[in-house]
SEDOKOL-575178 format. One record per residue (C-alpha): residue number from 0; residue in one letter; x, y, z. Coordinates in nm, 2 decimals, decimal comma. Layout:
BEGIN
<pt NUM 'A' <X Y Z>>
...
END
This chain:
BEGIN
<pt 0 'X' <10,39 11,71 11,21>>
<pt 1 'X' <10,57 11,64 10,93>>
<pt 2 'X' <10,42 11,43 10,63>>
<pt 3 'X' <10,74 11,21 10,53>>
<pt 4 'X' <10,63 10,87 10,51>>
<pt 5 'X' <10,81 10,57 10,78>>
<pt 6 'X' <10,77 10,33 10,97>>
<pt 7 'X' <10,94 10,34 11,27>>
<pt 8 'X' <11,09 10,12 11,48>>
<pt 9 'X' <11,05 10,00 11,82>>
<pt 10 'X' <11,28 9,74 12,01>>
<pt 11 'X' <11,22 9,54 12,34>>
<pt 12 'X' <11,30 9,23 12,51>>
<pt 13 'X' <11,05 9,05 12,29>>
<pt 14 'X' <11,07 8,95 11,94>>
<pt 15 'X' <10,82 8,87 11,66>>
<pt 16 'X' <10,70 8,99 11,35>>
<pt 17 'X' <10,37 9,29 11,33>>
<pt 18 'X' <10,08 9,10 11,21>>
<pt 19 'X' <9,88 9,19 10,90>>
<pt 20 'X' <9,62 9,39 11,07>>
<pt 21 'X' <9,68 9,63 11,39>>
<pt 22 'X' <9,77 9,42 11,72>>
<pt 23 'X' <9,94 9,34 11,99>>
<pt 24 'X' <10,19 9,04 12,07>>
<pt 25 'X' <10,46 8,89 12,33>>
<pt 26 'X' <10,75 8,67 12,20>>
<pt 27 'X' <11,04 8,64 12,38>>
<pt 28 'X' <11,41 8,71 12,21>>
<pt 29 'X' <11,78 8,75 12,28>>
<pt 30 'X' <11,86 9,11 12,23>>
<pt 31 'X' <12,08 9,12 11,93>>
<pt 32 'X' <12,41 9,35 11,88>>
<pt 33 'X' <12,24 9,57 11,65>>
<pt 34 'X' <11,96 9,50 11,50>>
<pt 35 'X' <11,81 9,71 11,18>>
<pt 36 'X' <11,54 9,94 11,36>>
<pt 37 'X' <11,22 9,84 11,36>>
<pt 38 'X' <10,97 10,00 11,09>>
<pt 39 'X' <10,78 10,37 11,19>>
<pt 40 'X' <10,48 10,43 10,95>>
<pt 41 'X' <10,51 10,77 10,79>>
<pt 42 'X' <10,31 11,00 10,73>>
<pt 43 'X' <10,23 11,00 10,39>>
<pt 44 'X' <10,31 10,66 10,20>>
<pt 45 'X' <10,47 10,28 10,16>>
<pt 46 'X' <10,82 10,28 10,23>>
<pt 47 'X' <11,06 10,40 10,02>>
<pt 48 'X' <10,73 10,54 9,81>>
<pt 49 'X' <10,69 10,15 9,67>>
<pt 50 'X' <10,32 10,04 9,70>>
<pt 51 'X' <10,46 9,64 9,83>>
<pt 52 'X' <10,68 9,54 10,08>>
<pt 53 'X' <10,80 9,20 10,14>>
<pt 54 'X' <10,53 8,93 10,15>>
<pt 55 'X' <10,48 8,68 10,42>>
<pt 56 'X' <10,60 8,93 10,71>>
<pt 57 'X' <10,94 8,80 10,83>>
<pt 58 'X' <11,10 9,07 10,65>>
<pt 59 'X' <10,92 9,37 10,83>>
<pt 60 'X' <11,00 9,38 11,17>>
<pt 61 'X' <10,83 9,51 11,44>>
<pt 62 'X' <10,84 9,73 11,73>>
<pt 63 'X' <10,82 9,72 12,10>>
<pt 64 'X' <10,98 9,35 12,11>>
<pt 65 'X' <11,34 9,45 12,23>>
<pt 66 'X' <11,45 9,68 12,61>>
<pt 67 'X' <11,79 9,71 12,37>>
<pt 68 'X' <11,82 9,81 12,03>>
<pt 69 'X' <12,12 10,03 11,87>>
<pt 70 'X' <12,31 10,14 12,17>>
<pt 71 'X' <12,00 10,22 12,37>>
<pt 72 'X' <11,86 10,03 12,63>>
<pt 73 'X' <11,56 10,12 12,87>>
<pt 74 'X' <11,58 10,12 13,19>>
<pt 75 'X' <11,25 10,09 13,36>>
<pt 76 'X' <11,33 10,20 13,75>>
<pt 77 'X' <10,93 10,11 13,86>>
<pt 78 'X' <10,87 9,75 13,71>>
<pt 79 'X' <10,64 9,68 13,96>>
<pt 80 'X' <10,29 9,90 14,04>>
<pt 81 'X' <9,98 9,84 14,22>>
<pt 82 'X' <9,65 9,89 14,03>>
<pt 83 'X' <9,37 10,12 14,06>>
<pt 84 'X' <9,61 10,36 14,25>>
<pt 85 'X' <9,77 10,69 14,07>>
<pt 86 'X' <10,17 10,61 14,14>>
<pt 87 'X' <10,45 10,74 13,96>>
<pt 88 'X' <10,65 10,57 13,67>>
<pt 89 'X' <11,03 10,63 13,65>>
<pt 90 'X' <11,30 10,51 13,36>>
<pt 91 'X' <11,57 10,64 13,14>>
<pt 92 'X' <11,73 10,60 12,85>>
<pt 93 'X' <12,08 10,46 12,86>>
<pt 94 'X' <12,37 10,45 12,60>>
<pt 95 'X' <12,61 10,22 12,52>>
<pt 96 'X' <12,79 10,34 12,78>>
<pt 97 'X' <12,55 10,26 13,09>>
<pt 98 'X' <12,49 10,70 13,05>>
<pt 99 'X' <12,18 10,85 13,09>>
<pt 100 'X' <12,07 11,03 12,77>>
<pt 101 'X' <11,97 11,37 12,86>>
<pt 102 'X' <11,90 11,50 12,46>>
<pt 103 'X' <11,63 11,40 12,26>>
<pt 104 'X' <11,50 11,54 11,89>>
<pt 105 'X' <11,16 11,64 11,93>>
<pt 106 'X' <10,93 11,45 11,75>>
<pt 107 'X' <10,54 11,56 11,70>>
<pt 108 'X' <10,58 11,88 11,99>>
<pt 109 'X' <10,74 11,58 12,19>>
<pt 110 'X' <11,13 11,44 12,36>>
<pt 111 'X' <10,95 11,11 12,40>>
<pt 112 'X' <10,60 10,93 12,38>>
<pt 113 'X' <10,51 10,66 12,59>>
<pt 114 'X' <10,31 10,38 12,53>>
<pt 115 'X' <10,13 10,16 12,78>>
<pt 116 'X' <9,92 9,89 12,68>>
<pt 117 'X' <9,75 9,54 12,89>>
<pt 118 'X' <9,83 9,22 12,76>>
<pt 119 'X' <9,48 9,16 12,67>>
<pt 120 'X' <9,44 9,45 12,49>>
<pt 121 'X' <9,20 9,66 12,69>>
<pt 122 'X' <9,38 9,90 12,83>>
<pt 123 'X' <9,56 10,15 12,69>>
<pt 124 'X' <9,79 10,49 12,78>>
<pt 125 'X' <9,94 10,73 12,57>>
<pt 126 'X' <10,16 10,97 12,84>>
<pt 127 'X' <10,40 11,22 12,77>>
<pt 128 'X' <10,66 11,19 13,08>>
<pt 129 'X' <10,86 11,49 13,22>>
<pt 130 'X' <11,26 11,48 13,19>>
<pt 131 'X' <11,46 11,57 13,46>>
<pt 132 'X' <11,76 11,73 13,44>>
<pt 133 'X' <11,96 11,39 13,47>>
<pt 134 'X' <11,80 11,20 13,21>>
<pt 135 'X' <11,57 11,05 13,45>>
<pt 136 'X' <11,15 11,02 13,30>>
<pt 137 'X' <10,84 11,04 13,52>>
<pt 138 'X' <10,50 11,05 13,54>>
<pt 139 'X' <10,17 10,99 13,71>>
<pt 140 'X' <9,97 10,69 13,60>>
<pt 141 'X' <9,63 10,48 13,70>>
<pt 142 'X' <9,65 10,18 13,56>>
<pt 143 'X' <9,32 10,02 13,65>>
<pt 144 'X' <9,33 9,62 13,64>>
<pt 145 'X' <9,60 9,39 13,77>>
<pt 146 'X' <9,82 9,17 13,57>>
<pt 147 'X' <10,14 9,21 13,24>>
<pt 148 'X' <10,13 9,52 13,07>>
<pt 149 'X' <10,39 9,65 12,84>>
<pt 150 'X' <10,58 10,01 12,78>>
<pt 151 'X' <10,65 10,13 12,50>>
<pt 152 'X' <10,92 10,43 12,50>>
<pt 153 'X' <10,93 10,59 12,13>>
<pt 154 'X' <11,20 10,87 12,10>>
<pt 155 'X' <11,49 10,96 11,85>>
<pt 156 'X' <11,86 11,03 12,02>>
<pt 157 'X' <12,00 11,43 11,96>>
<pt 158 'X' <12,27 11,19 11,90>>
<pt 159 'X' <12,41 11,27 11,52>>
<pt 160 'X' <12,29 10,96 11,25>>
<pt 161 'X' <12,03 10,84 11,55>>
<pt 162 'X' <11,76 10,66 11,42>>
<pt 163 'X' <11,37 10,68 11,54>>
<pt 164 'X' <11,36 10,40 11,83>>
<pt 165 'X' <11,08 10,22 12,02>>
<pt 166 'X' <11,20 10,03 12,28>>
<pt 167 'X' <10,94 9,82 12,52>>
<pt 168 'X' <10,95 9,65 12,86>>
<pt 169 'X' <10,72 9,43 13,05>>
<pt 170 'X' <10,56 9,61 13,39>>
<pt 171 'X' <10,36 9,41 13,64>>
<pt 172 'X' <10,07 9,58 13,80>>
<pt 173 'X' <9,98 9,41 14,12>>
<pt 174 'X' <9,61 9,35 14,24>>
<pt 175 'X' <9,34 9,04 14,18>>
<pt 176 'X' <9,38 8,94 13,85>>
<pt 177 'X' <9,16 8,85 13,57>>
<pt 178 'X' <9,19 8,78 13,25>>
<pt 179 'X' <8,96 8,96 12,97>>
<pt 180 'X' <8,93 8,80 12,63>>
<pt 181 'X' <9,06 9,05 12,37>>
<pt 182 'X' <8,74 9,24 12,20>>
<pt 183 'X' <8,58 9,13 11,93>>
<pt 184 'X' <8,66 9,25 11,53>>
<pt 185 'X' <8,48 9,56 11,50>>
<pt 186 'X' <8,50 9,83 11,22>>
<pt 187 'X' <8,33 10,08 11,39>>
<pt 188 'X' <8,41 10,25 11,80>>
<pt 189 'X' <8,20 10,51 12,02>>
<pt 190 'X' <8,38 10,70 12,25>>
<pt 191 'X' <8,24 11,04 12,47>>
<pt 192 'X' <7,93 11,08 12,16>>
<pt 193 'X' <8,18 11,04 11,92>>
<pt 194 'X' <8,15 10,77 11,60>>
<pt 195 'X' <8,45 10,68 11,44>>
<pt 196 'X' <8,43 10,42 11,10>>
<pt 197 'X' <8,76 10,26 10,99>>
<pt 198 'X' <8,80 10,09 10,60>>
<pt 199 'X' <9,08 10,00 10,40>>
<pt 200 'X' <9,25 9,71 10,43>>
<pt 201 'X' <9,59 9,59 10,62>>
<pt 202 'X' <9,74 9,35 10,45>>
<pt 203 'X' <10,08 9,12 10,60>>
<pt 204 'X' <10,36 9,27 10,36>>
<pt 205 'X' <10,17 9,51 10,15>>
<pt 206 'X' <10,12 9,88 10,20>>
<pt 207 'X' <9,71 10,00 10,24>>
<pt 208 'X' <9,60 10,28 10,31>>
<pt 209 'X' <9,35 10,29 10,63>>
<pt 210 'X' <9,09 10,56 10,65>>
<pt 211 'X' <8,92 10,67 11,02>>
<pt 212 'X' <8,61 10,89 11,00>>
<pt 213 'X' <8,46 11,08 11,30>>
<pt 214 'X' <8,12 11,18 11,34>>
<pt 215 'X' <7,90 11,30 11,61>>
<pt 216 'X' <7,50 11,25 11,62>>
<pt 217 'X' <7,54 11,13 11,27>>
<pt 218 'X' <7,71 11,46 11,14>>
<pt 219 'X' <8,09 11,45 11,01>>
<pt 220 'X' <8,35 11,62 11,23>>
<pt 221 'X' <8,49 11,87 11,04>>
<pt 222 'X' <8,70 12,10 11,28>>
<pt 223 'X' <8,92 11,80 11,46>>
<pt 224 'X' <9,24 11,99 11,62>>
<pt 225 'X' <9,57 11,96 11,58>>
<pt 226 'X' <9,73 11,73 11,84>>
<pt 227 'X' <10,10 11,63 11,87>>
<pt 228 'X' <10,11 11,80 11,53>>
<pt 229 'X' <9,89 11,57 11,33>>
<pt 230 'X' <9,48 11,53 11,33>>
<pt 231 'X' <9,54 11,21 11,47>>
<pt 232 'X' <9,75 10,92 11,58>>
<pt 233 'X' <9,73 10,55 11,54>>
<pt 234 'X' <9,88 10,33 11,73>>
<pt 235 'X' <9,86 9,91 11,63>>
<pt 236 'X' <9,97 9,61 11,88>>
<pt 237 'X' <9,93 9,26 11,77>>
<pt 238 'X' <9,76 9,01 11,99>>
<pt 239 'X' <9,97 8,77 12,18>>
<pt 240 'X' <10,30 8,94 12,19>>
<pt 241 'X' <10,22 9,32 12,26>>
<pt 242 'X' <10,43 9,41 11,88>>
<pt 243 'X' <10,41 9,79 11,80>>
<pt 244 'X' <10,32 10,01 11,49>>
<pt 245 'X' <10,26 10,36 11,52>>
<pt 246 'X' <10,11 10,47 11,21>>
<pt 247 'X' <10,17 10,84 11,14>>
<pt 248 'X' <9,86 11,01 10,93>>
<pt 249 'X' <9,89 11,05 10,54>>
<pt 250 'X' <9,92 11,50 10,52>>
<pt 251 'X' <9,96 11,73 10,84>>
<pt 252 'X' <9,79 12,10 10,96>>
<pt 253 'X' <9,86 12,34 10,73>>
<pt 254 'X' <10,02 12,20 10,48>>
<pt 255 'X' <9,76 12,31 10,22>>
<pt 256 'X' <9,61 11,98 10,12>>
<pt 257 'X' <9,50 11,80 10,46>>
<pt 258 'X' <9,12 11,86 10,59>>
<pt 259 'X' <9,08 11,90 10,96>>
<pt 260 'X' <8,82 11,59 10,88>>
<pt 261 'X' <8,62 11,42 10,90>>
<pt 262 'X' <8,86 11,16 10,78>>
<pt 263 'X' <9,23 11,08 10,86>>
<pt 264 'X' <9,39 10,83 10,64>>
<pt 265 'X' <9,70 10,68 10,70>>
<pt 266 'X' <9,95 10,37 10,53>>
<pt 267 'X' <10,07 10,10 10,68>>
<pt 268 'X' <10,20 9,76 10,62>>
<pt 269 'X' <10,11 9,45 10,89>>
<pt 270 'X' <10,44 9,21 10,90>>
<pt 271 'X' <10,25 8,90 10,96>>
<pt 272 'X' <9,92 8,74 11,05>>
<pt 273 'X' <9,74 8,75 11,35>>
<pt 274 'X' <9,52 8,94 11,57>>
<pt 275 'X' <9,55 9,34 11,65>>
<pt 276 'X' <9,38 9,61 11,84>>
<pt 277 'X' <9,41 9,95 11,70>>
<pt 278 'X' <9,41 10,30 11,89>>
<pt 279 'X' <9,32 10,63 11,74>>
<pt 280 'X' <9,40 10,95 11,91>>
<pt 281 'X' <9,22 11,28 11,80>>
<pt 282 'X' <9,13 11,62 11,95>>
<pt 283 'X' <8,77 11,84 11,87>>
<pt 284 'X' <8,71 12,11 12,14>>
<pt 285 'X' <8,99 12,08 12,32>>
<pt 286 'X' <8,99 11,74 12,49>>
<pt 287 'X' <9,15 11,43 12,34>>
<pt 288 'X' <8,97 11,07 12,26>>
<pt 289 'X' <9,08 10,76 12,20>>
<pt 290 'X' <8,84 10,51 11,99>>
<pt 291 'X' <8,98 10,17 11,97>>
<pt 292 'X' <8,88 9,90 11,73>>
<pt 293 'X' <9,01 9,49 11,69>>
<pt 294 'X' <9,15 9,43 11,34>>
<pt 295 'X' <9,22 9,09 11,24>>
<pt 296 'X' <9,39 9,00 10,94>>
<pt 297 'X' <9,34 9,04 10,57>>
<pt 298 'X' <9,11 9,29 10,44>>
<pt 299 'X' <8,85 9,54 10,68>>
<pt 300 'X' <8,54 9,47 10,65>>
<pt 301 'X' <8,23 9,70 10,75>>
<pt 302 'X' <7,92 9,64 10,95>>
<pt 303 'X' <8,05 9,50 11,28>>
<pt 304 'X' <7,98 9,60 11,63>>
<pt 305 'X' <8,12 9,89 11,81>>
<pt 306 'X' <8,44 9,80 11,97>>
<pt 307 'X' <8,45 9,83 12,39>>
<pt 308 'X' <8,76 9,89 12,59>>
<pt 309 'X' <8,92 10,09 12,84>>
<pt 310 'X' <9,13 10,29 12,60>>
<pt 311 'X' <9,29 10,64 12,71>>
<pt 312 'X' <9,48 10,88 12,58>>
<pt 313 'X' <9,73 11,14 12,72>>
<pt 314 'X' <9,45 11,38 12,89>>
<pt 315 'X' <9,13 11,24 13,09>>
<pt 316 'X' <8,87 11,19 12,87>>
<pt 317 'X' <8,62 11,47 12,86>>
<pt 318 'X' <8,89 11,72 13,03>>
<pt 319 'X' <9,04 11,98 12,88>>
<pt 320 'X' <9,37 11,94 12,71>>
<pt 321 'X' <9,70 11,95 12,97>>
<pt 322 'X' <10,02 12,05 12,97>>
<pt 323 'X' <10,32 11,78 12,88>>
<pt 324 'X' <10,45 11,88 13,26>>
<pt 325 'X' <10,12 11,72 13,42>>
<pt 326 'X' <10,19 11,35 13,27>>
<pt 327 'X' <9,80 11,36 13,18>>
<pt 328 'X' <9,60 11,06 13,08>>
<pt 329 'X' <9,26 10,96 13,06>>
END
């Protein structure tokens, strides 16, 4: 993966700022001609190597919120699914010109990640889709309560100038529906054995750097895996409007100067108050975990209970890693 810091940016038919901790939000908004992508946390830093962005949030935007941004639109074919029930998700990417997009940069051993998240925050998917020839994306999902949930599609264009994208759109999964209160703040989440402690703050408008360690039966992990390039991935949505940050990790494998743990640090910068549930992805002996933890804003503090979700990641928990082609998830 490579270490350049960003933030990148992710679009939908929603609109509102990223809060200043990790979370997930839902405001609705006109898609705009072309709107200045949304910010993609690099790996490595604060934008533009400064330590402080804009204060107060309104000048960071954030991803996810918009199905249209820069000549791309998504085009989610299976809006509709029931729950509990493996069925298969279907989209593609269009251009300006109504076309399918068929060619993609890869970005961390991927064409395109997808993101898909409940509106209350407690579920959570992180699938890698197939592309067929015809620029058409699919793949098996369980999705395991009814009610909203939103997808996140987060690719770059093959295009030349195309920018990093995340684009998000609303899916309804069918069933008796009932509302979970988002989880409460918690510093700390347990996952398959697994410990993993988050500090550092995330503050609205001001780069921090956030630091995840893993430990198992009280002993630091020190041999994580490479996955997707990186010893782990963060994903933030805001409370209340489903508003996306993927935070890329501060160093990647191999690059002389990044431990394989037991921490992963990574910078980011919240865009506005509120609310946010956070999702780490990391591999150790071939199987990849998610541990998920509610942030809310200002600084992080330490000592609170273990966070409880259903958070998944690409393969099923305590399986084996898969191939992209088997649109795994746990």
């Amino acid at each position: 993966m490579n270490t350049a810091s960003r933030i990148a940016t992710y679009t939908a038919a929603l609109a509102a700022s990223f809060g200043a901790a990790y979370g997930v939000g839902t405001v609705v908004t006109p898609v705009s001609t072309d709107p200045e992508p949304a910010a993609h946390a690099e790996h490595g830093g604060a934008p533009d190597g400064g330590g402080e962005a804009p204060r107060g949030g309104h000048d960071v935007p954030a991803g996810g919120l918009q199905v249209s941004e820069g000549g791309y639109t998504l085009d989610l074919r299976t809006p509709r699914v029931p729950a509990a029930r493996t069925t298969e998700l279907r989209f593609a990417i269009r251009d300006s010109a109504g076309r399918q997009v068929t060619a993609f940069q890869r970005e961390h051993d991927k064409e395109l990640h997808l993101i898909l998240a409940s509106q209350d925050l407690t579920t959570y998917r992180h699938l890698h889709p197939t592309r067929a020839a015809d620029g058409t994306w699919s793949t098996p999902a369980n999705l395991p309560a009814a009610g909203g949930y939103r997808l996140f599609a987060d690719f770059t264009p093959a295009a030349k100038g195309a920018k990093n994208l995340t684009l998000g759109a609303d899916l309804a999964v069918a069933g008796n529906y009932r509302p979970a209160p988002v989880p409460a703040p918690s510093t700390t989440a347990t996952v398959d054995g697994y410990t993993v402690t988050l500090t550092g703050p995330l503050r609205p408008g001001t780069a921090g750097e956030l630091s995840l360690k893993v430990t198992k039966a009280g002993r630091p992990v020190t041999d994580l895996q490479p996955y997707l390039g990186a010893y782990g991935h963060l994903v933030a949505l805001r409370s209340g409007d489903l508003a996306y940050l993927h935070v890329h990790p501060n160093g990647a494998p191999g690059d002389g100067e990044t431990e394989p743990g037991p921490d992963v640090s990574f910078t980011a910068t919240a865009p506005s108050v509120g609310t946010y549930r956070l999702f780490l992805d990391f591999k150790h002996n071939g199987t990849v975990r998610t541990a998920a933890f509610t942030v809310t804003t200002g600084t992080v503090t330490a000592g609170t209970a273990p966070a409880t979700g259903d958070a998944e990641d690409t393969e099923p928990t305590g399986s084996p890693d898969k191939e992209e082609a088997d649109g795994h998830q746990h």
